[in-house]
N, C-alpha and C positions, 0 to 999 in steps of 0.2 A: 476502606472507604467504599461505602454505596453510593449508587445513582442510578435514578432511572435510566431509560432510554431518551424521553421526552429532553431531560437535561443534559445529556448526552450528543445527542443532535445540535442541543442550544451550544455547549461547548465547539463543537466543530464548527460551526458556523460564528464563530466566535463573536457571541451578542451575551457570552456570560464571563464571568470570570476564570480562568483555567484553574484547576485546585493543585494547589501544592503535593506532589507524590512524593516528592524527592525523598524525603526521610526514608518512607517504605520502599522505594521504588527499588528494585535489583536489574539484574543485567538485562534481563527480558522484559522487566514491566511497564508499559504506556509510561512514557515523561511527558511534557511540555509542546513537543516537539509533533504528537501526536494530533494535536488542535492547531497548527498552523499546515493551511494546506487551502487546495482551490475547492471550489464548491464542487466539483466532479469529485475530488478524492473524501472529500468532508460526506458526501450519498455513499461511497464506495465503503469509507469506515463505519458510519453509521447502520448497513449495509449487512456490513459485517459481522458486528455487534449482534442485529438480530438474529442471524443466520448460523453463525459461528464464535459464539462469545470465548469459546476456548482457544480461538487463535490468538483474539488480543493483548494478553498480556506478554506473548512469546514475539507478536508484530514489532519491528522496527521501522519507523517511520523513516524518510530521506537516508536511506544506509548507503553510506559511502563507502565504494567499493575501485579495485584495480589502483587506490592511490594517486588518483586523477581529482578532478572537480566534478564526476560524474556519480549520480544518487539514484537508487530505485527510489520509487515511489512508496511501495511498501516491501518488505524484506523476513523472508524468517532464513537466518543464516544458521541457527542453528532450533530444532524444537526438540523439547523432553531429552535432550541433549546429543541430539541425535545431527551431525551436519547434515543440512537435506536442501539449503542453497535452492529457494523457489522465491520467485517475487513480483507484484503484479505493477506494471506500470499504464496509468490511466490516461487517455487520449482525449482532451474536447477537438469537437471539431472544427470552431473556431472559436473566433470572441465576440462580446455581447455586439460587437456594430456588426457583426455579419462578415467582416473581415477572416481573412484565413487566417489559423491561429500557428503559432511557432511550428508547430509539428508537420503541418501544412505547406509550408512557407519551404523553399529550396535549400537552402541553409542548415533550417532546424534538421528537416529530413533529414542531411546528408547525415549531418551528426548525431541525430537518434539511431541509425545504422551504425553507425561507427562503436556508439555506446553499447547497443544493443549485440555485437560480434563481440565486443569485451569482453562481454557479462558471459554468452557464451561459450570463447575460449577457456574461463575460468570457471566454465561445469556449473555455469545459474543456470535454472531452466524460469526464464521469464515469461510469463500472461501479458498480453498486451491487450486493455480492454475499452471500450467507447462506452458511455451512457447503457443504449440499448443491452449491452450484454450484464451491465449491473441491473435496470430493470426487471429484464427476463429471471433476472440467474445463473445464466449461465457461467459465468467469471467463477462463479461461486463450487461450481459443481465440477469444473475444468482446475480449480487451487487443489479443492479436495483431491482428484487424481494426483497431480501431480506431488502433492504430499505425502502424497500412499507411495506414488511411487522411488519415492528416495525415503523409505523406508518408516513415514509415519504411523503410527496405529490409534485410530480415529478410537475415543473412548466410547 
């Protein structure tokens, strides 16, 4: 299946219909799952696409991990078959009324921490990024490292 970018974006921000992969789809390739998500993670995939099109098919979206209720935002638990365990989870900083948003909030923090030591103990090395650094780039150029360094070889 092809697709723009243009359409691409429209799917994340979900104003189109999601396309059926499942038939072709294998262990690593975008499902369904990849088009539901906040508008920070929908710029960050989009994002993505243009900057690193060969991540996405290896990306796993909300990857539940340690056996808990707890999900990265985006995940490659394993690339070109290689375990390299790296995953970026996206921060707003709040919500549209100007309200702090969960992550913000005493609660969410504690347990973003708690999440976030899990993932840790279990050898993820997780990105945690805001807007700004998906703008800039930077997120982008900080995955690359850390994919190199658990042993990726950038084609």
């Amino acid at each position: 299946m092809s697709i723009t970018l243009k359409e691409f974006q429209a799917m994340l921000r979900g104003s189109e219909a999601v396309p059926d992969v499942s038939a072709t789809a294998t262990r690593h390739e975008p499902t369904a799952a990849l088009f539901t998500q906040s508008d920070l993670e929908a710029t960050f995939a989009a994002e993505l696409f243009i900057r690193h099109a060969d991540l996405i098919p290896q990306m796993q979206r909300e990857y539940r991990f340690s056996g808990r209720k707890w999900r990265l935002d985006f995940a490659w638990p394993v690339l070109a078959g290689i375990e390299v365990k790296v995953a970026v989870e996206t921060h707003g900083i709040g919500d549209r009324s100007g309200g702090a948003g969960r992550h913000l909030r005493p609660a969410g923090f504690i347990e973003d921490r708690r999440k976030m030591n899990s993932a840790a103990v279990l050898g993820w090395i997780v990105l945690e990024c805001t807007r700004p650094q998906i703008d800039d780039g930077s997120i982008f150029d900080q995955l690359v490292q850390a994919l190199k360094l658990r042993g990726w070889n950038q084609k």
